[in-house]
ROSE-4610 file (N, C-alpha, C; in Angstrom, 1 decimal, always signed):
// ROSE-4610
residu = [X/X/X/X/X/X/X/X/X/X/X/X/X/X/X/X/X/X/X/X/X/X/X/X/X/X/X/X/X/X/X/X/X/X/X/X/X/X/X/X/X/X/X/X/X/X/X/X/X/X/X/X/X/X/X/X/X/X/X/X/X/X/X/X/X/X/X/X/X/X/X/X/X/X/X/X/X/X/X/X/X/X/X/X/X/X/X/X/X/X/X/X/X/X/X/X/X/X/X/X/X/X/X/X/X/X/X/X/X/X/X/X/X/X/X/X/X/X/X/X/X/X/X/X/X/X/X/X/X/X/X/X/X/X/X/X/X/X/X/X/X/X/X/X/X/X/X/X/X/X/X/X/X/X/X/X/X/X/X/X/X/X/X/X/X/X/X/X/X/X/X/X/X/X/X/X/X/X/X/X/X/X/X/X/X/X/X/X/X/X/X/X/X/X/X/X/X/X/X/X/X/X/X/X/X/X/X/X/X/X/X/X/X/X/X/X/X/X/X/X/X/X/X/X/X/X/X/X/X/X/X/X/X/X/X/X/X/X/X/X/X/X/X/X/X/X/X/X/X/X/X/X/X/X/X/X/X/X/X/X/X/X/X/X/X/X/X/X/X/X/X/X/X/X/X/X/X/X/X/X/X/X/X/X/X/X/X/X/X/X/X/X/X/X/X/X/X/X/X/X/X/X/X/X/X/X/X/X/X/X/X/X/X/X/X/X/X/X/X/X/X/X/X/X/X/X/X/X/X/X/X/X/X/X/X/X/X/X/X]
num = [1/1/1/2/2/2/3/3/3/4/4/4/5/5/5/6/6/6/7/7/7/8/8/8/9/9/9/10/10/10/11/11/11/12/12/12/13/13/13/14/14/14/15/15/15/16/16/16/17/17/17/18/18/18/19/19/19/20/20/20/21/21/21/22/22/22/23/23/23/24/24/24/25/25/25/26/26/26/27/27/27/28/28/28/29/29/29/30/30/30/31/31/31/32/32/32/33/33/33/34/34/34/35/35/35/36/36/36/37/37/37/38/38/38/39/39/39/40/40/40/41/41/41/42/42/42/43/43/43/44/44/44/45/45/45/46/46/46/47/47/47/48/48/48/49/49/49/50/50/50/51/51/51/52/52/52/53/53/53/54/54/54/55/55/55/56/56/56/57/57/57/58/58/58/59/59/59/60/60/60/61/61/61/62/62/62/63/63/63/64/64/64/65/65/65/66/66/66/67/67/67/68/68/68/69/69/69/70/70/70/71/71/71/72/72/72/73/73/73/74/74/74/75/75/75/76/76/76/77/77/77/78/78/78/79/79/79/80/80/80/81/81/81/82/82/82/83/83/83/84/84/84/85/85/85/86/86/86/87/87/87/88/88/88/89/89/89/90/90/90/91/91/91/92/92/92/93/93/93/94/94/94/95/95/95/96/96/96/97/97/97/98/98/98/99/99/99/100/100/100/101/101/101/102/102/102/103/103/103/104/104/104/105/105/105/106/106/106/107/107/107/108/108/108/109/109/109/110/110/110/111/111/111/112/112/112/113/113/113]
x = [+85.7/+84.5/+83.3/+83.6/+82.4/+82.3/+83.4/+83.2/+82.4/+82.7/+81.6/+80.0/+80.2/+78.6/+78.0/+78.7/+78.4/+77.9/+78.9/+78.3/+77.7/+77.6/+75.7/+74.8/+74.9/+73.3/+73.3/+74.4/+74.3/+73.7/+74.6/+74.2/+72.5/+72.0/+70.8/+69.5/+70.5/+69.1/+69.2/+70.1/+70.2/+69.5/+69.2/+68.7/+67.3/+66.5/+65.4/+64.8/+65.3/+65.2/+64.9/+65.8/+65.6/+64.9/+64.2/+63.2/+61.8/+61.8/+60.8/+60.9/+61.5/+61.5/+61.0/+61.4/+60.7/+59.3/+59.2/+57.7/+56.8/+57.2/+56.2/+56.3/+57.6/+57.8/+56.7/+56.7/+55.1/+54.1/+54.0/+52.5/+51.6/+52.9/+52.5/+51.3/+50.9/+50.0/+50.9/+51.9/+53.0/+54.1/+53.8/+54.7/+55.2/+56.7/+57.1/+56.8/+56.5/+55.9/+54.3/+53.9/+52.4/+52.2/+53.1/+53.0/+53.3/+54.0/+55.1/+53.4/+52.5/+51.7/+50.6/+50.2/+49.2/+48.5/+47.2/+46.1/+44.9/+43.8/+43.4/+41.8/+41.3/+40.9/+39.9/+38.2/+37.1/+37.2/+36.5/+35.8/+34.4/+34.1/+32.7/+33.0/+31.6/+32.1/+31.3/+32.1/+31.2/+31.3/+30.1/+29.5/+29.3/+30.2/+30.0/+29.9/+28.4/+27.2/+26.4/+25.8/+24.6/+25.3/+24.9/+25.0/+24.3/+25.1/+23.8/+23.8/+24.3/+24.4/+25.6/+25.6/+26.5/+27.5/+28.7/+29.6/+31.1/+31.7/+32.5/+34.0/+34.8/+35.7/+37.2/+36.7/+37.2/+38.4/+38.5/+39.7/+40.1/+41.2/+41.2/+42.2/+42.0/+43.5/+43.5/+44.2/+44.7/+43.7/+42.6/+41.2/+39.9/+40.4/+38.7/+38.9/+37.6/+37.3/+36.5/+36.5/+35.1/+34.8/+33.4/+33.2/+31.8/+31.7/+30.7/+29.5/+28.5/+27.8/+28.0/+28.8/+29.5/+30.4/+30.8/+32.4/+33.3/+34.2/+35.6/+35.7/+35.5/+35.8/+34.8/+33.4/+32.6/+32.4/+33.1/+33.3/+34.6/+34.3/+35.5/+35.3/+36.8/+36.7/+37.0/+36.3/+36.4/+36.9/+38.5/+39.0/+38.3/+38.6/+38.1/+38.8/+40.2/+41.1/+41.1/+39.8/+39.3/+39.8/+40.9/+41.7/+40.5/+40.7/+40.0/+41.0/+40.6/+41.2/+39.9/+40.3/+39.2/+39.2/+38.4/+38.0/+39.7/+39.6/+40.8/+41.8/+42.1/+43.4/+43.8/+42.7/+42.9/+43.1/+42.0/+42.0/+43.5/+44.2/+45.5/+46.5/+46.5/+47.4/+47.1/+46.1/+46.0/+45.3/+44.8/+44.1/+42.6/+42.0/+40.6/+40.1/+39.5/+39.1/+38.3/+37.9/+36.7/+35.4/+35.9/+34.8/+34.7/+35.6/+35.3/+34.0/+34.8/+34.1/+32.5/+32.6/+31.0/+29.8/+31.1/+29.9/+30.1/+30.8/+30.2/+28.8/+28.6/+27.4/+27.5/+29.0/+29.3/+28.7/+28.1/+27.6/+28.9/+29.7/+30.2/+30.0/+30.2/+30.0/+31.0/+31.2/+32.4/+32.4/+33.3/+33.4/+34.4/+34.9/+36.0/+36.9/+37.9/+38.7/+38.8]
y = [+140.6/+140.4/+140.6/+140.0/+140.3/+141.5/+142.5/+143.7/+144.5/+144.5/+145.0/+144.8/+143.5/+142.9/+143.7/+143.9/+144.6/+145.9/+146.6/+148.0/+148.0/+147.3/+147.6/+147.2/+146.1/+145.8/+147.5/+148.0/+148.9/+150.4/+150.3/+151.7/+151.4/+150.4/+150.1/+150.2/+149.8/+150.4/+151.4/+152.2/+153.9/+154.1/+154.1/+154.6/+154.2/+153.3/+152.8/+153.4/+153.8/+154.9/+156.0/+156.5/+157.9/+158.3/+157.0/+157.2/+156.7/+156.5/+156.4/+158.0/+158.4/+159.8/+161.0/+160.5/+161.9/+161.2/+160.1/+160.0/+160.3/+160.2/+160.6/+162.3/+163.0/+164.1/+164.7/+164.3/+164.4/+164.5/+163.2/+163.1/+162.9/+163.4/+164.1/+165.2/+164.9/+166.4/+167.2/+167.2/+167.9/+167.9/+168.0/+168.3/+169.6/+170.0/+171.6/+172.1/+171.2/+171.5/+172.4/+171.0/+172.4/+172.9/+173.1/+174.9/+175.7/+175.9/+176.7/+177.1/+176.6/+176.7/+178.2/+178.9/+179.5/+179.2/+179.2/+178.7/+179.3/+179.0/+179.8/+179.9/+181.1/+181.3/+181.5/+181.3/+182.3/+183.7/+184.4/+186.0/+186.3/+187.0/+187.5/+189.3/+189.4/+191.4/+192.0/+193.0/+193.5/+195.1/+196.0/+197.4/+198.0/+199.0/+200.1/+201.5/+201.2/+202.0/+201.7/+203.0/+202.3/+202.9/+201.8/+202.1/+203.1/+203.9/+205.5/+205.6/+204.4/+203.8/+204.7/+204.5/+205.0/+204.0/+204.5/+203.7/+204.0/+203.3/+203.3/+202.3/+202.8/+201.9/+201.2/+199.7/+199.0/+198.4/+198.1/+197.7/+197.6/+197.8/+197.4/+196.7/+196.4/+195.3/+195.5/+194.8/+196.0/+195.6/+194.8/+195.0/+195.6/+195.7/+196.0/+197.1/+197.4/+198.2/+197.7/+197.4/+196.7/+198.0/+198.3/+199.4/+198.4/+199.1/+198.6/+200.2/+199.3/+200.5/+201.3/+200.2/+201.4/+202.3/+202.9/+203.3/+202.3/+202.2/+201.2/+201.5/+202.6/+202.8/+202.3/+201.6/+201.3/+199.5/+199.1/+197.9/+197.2/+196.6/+195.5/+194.4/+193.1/+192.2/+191.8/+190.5/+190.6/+188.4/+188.4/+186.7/+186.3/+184.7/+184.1/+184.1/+185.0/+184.9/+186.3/+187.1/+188.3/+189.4/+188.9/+190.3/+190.7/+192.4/+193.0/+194.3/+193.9/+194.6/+195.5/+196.7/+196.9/+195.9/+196.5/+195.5/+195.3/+196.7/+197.2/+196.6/+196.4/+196.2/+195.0/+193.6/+192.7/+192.0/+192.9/+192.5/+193.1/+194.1/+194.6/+193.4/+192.7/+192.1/+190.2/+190.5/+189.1/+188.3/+188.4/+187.3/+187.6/+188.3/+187.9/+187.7/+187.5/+187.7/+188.5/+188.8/+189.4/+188.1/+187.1/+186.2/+185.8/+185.2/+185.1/+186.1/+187.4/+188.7/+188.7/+188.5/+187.8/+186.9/+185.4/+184.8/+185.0/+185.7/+186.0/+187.1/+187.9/+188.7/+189.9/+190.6/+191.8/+191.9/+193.0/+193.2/+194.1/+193.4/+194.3/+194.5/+195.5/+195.6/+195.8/+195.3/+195.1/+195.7/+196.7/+197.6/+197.5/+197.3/+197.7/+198.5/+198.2/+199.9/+200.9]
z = [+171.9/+171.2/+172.2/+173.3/+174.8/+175.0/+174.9/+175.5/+173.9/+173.0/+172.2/+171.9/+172.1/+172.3/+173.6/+174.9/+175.7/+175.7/+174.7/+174.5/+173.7/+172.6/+171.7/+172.9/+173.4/+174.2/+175.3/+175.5/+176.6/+176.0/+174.3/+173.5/+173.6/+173.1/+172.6/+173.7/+175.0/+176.5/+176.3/+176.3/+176.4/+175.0/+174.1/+173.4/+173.9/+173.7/+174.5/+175.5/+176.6/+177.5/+177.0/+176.2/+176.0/+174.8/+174.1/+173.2/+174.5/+175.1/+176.2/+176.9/+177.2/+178.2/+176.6/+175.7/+174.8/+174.3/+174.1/+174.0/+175.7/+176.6/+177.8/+177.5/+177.4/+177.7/+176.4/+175.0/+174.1/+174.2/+175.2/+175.0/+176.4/+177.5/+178.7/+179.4/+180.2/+180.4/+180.9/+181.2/+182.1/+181.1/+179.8/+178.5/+178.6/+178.6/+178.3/+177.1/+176.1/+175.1/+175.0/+175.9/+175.9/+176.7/+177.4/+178.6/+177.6/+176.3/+175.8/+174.7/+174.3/+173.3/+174.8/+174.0/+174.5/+174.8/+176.0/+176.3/+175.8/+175.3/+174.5/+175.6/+176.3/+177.3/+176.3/+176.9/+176.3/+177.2/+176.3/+177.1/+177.0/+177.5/+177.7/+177.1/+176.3/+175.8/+176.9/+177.4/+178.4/+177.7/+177.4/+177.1/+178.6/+178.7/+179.4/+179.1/+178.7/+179.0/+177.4/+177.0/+176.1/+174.5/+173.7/+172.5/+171.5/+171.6/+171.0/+169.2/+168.6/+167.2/+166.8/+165.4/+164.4/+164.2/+163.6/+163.2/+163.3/+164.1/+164.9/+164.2/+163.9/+163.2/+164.6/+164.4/+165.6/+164.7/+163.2/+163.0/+161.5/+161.3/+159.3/+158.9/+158.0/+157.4/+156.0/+155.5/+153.9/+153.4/+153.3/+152.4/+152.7/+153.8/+154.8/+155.9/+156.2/+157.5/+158.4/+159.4/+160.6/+161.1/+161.3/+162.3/+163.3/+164.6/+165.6/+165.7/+166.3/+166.4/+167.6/+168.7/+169.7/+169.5/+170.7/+171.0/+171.4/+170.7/+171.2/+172.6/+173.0/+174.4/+175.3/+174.8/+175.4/+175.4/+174.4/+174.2/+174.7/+176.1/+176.6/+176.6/+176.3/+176.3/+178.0/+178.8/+180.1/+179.6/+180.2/+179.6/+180.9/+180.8/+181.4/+182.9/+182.7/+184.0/+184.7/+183.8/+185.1/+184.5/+183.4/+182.7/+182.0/+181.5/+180.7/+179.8/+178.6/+177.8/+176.6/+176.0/+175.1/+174.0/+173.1/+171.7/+171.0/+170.8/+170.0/+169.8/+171.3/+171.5/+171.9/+171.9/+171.8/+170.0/+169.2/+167.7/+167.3/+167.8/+167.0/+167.7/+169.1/+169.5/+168.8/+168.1/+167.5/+168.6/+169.6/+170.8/+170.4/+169.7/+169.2/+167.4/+166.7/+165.8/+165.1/+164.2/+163.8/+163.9/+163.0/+163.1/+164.6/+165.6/+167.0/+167.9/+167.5/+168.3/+167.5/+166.2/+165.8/+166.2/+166.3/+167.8/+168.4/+169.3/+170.3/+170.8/+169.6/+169.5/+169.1/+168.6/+168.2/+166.3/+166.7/+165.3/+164.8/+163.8/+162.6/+161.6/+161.3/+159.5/+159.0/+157.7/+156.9/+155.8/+155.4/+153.9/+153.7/+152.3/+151.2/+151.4/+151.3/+151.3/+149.6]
């Protein structure tokens, strides 16, 4: 009868413990959890060289078309970690938005398909 009493009081630390180590490991700053989440960096648009207007189609999705008044080739995004990628090919890999690239100061226009 002593040695059962024994092992609940002993199941019951061990469980205690190890509901202590996943609540730190949650709600840790040193969580594996939130290393594994993306960091979500700002950027800066950097234009190399001058915008000579017209309309320039930066991206579409099955209802829409965005065009800029630059060239995609003239419009870079510069992250906060020095990387630089164009417009393009940050909006196709999903790491910017339309509305984002908006505040930040990019004029788009938006048409129908």
């Amino acid at each position: 009868m002593k040695s059962r009493l024994i092992a609940r009081i002993i199941f019951l630390i061990i469980l205690i413990i190890l509901a202590i180590g996943l609540i730190y490991i949650i709600f840790s700053d040193r969580s594996i959890y939130k290393k594994r989440l993306p960091k979500t960096e700002d950027y800066l648009l950097v234009y190399n060289g001058t915008c000579a207007g017209g309309k320039y189609l930066v991206y579409e999705d099955k209802d829409n078309k965005y065009y800029v008044p630059c060239s995609t080739a003239d419009i870079q995004i510069k992250w906060d970690s020095g990387y630089k990628e164009y417009v393009t090919e940050a909006l196709e890999n999903s790491k910017v938005t339309i509305t984002s690239l908006r505040e930040h100061g990019l004029e788009i226009d938006e048409t129908s398909k």
